[in-house]
N, C-alpha and C positions, 0 to 999 in steps of 0.2 A: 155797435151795441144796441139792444131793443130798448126802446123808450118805456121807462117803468116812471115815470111821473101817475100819479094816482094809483098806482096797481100794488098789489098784495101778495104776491109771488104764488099767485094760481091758486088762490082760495078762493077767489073771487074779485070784483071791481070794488076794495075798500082803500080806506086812507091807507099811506104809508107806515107803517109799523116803526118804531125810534126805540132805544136806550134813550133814557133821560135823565139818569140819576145811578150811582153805584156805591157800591160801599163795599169794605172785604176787611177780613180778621186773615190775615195768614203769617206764615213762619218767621218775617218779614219783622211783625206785631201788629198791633191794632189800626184800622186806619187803613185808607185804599192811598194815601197817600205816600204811607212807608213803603207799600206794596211797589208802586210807579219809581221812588226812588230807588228803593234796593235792583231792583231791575237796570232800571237807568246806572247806576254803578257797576256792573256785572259780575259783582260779588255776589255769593251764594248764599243765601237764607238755610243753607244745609249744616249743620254746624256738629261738632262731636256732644251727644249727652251719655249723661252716666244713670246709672240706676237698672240695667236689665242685665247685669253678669247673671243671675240667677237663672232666670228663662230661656236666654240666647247665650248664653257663655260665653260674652263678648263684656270686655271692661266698658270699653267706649262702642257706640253706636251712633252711626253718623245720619242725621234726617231733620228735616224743619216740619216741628211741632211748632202747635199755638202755644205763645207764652202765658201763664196767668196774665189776669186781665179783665177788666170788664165792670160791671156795675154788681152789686152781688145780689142787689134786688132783682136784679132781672132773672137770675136761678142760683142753683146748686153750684153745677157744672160748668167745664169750660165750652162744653157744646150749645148749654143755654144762653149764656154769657153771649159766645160770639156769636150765635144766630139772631137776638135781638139786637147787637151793637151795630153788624154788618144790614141788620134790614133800616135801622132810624139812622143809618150816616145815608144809606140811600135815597131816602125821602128827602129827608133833609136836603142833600145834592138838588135831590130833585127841584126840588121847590126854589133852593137859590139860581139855579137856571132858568124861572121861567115856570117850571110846571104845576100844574095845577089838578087835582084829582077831580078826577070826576063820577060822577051818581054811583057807581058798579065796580068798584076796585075789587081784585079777586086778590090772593097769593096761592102762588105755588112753590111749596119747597122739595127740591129734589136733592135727596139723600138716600144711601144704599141702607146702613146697618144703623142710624139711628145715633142716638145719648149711650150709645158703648160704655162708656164710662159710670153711668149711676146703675145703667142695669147690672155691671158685675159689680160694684158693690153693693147693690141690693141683695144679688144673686149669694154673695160670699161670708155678706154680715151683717144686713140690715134686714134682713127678711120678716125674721121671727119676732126683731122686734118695731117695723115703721110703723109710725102712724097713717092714719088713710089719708092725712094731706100731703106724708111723702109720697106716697103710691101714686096719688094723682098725678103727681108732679114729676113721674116716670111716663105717664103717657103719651105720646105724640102731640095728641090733640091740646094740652096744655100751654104749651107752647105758643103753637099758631093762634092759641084761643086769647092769651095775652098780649100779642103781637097784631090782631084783630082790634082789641078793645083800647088800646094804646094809641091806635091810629085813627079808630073810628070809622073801618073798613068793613065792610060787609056784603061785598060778593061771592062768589065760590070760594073754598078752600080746600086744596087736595094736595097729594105729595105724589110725584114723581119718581120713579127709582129704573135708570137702567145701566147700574154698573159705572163705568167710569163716563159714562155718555150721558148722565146724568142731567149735568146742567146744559148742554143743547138741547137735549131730549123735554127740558123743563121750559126753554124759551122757544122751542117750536109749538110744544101746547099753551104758552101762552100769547102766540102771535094767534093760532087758532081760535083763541076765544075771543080777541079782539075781531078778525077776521069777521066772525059768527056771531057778533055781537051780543055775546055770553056777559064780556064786562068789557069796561070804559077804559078800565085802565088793568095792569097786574103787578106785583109786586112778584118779585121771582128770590128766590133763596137758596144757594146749595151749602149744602153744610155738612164735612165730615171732617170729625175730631176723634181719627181711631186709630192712629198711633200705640198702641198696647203692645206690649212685647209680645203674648201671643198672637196677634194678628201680622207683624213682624214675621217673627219667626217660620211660621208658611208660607207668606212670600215668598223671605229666604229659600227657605227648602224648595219650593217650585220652580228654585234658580232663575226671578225675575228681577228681584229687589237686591241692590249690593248696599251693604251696613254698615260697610269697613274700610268706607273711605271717602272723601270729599266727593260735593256732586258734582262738580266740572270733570273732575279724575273719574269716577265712573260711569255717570251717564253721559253719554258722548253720540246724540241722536243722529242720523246721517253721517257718525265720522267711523273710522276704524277704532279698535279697542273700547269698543263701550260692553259695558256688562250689565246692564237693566239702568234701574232707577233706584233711587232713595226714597226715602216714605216724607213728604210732607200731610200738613194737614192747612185744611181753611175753610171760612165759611163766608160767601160772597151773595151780593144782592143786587138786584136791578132794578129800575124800575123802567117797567116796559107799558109801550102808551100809545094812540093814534096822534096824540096832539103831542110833536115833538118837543116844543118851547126852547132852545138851547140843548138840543140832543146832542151823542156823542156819536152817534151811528145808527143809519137804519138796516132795519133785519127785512133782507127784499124774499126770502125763503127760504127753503131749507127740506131735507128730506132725512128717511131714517129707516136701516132695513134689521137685517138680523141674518146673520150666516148659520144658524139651524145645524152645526158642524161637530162643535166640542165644545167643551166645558171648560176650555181655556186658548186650547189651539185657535187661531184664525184659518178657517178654511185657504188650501192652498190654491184653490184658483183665483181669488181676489171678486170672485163674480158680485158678489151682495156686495163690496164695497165699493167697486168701480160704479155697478148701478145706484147707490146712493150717491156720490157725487152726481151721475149723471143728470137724476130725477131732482135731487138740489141746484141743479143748474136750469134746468127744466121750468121747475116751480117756481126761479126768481126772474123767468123769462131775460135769462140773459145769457151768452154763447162762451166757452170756454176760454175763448180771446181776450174775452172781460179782465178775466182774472191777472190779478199781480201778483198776490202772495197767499201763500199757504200755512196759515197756522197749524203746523200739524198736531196730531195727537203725540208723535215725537216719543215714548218713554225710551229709548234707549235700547230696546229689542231688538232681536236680528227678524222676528217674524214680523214688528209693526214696522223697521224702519223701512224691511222690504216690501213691505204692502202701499206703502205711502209714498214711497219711490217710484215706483210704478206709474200711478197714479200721477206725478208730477212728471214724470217721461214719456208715457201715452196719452193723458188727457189734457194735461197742461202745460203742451214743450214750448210757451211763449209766457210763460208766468216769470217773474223778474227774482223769487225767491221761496224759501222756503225756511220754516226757524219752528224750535220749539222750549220753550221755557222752563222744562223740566230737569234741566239739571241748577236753574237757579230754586224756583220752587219745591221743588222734591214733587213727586207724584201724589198731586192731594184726593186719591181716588174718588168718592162721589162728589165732590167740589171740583174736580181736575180742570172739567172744559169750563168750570163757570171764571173760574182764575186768569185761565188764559184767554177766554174770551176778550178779558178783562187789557191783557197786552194790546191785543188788536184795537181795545178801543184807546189806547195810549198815540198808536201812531195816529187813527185819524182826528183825533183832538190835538195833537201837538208837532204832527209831521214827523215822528220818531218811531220806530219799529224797534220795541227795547229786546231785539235779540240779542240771546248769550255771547260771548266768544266762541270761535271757533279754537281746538285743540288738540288737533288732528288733521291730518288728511280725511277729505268727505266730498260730497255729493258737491261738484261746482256751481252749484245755486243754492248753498246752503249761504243763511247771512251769517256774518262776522260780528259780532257785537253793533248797540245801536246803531242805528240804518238809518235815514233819508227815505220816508216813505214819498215814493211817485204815484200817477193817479191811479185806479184801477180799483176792481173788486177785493176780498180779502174772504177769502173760505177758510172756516175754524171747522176742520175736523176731529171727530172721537172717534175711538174703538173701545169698546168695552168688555171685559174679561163676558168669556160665554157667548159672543158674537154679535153684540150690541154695537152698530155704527151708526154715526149722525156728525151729517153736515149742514152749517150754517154760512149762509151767504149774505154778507154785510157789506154795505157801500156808505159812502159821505151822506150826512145827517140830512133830511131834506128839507128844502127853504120851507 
């Protein structure tokens, strides 16, 4: 293995890059602690709800939503709610480990479609009549601008969006402004709460999301019989930092290309994906042997699971595993990698790799429910609907 003491995974000679703080609202409920457990049991956060015969012509639809919840000062919605719950259990974390902000905290929140929820009812029945402090209180910046003034944070703020690749895409730009000595510290956020029956229902139709049955029963990543994913949602937070304090994991690099192909198809040669791994192996100066395990992007697809198969039988045919959490989470699409990032950092804090069960026949380095994590690197990768990939390369927290 190369010696990456003081290195920065090819951005340059900076400190080591840490998680040091997390927090997450997902299907689970509130709390990154329900999140760790529900996992750890290998039951399904995917559960049947009622309410969409109308839209989807289905009595019951099966997926892990966020449940109400939350503080109601903090917003309207349950998008506001869990975006400020999951950023101050973060800090919070943060701070009882050890960490300490410093001069320049930035945030970035990485999300595709946004507070879905208040804009269509804006759009359906509050239009004509809100006030301009509801209106405010629909815009992006509202949010972050609370979340800012709460914290006492005032370095950059910007938002992130690359599809389901989202939340790597969001911690590689913020290992970069650490890197770049943009800011001291960042607060990272992915949050999607779009669950809608319409947004459902073309899933469905796109024949990628199954609605009509438990997630262990239909999504079935690397095994036979699987039929897509289930729709979860969640909104997760981190805090990323040069000054680790009691970190959970360092981020040694990471890469990010774009297959330039289709609008949903992944290109069939695997080319932009096998090279983002590569160049993310590249960037954290460290050699495919490193590697132990593969968090994959996993949704259950016959085109991700072959792309990610690959990938673990050409580049990495000495990795000890492979696992993906989506049929206990549901597919929390702009939240997805931030969630499961979220596993990864379970095994190296506790020695436990809270993969699913197996229930099928599958890929023989697929794990079996929790694992025994051994030593070695831990690659979390995305694929994101329209050819969005991003890998992240994470290792044991540094002294």
């Amino acid at each position: 293995m190369a010696p990456r003491a003081g290195r920065s995974g090819g951005f340059g000679e900076r400190a080591p890059v840490s998680i040091c703080g997390v927090g997450a609202v997902t299907g689970y409920g509130w709390g990154r602690k329900l999140l760790w457990d529900g996992l750890m049991s290998g039951e399904s956060a995917v559960v049947p709800n009622e309410g969409y015969g109308e839209q989807l012509g289905m009595e019951v639809v099966w997926g892990a939503p966020v449940p109400p919840g939350g503080d109601p000062s903090d917003g309207h919605s349950r998008f506001a709610r869990a975006l400020r719950f999951a950023a101050r259990e973060a800090v919070e974390d943060a701070r009882e480990r050890g960490w300490e902000p410093g001069p320049v905290v930035g945030v970035i929140h990485s999300a595709v479609l946004g507070d879905v929820e208040s804009w269509s009812d804006f759009y359906r029945s509050q239009g004509r009549r809100a006030t301009s402090r509801r209106w405010v209180q629909l815009m992006p910046s509202t949010a972050w601008s609370a979340l800012m003034k709460e914290h006492d944070f005032h370095g950059p703020c910007m938002s992130v969006s690359a599809m389901c690749a989202s939340g790597s895409a969001g911690l590689l730009t913020a290992k970069m402004w650490l890197d770049a000595g943009i800011a001291s510290d960042v607060l990272l956020v992915a949050t999607d709460i779009s669950g809608r029956p319409e947004n459902l229902r073309f899933f469905r139709d796109l024949g990628v999301m199954a609605l009509d049955r438990p997630g262990l029963d239909a999504c079935r990543p690397f095994q036979e019989g699987s039929r897509g994913f289930p729709g979860g949602e969640a909104s997760v937070a981190m805090v990323v930092s040069c000054r680790p304090g009691g970190a959970y994991a360092s981020v040694l690099g990471g890469a990010m290309t774009h297959d330039g192909h289709h609008a949903i198809s992944i290109a069939p040669d695997h080319r932009e994906i096998m090279r983002c791994f590569r160049q993310a192996l590249e960037s954290a100066r460290v050699g495919a042997s490193d590697v132990a395990y593969l968090n994959a992007h996993g949704p259950g697809t016959a085109q991700c699971d072959a792309a990610e198969a690959r990938v673990l039988d050409e580049l990495l045919p000495q990795a000890k595993g492979i696992f993906s959490i989506k049929p206990l989470t549901g597919h929390c699409q702009g939240a997805a990698s931030a969630v499961e990032l979220l596993a990864s950092l379970h095994g190296f804090e506790y020695g436990v790799i809270p993969a699913p069960p197996k229930v099928a026949r599958g890929h023989p380095r697929l794990l079996d429910g929790p694992t025994l994590r051994e030593p070695g690197l831990m690659l979390k990768s995305s694929i994101g609907m329209g050819g969005h990939n991003a890998v992240v390369v994470l290792d044991e927290p540094s002294a």
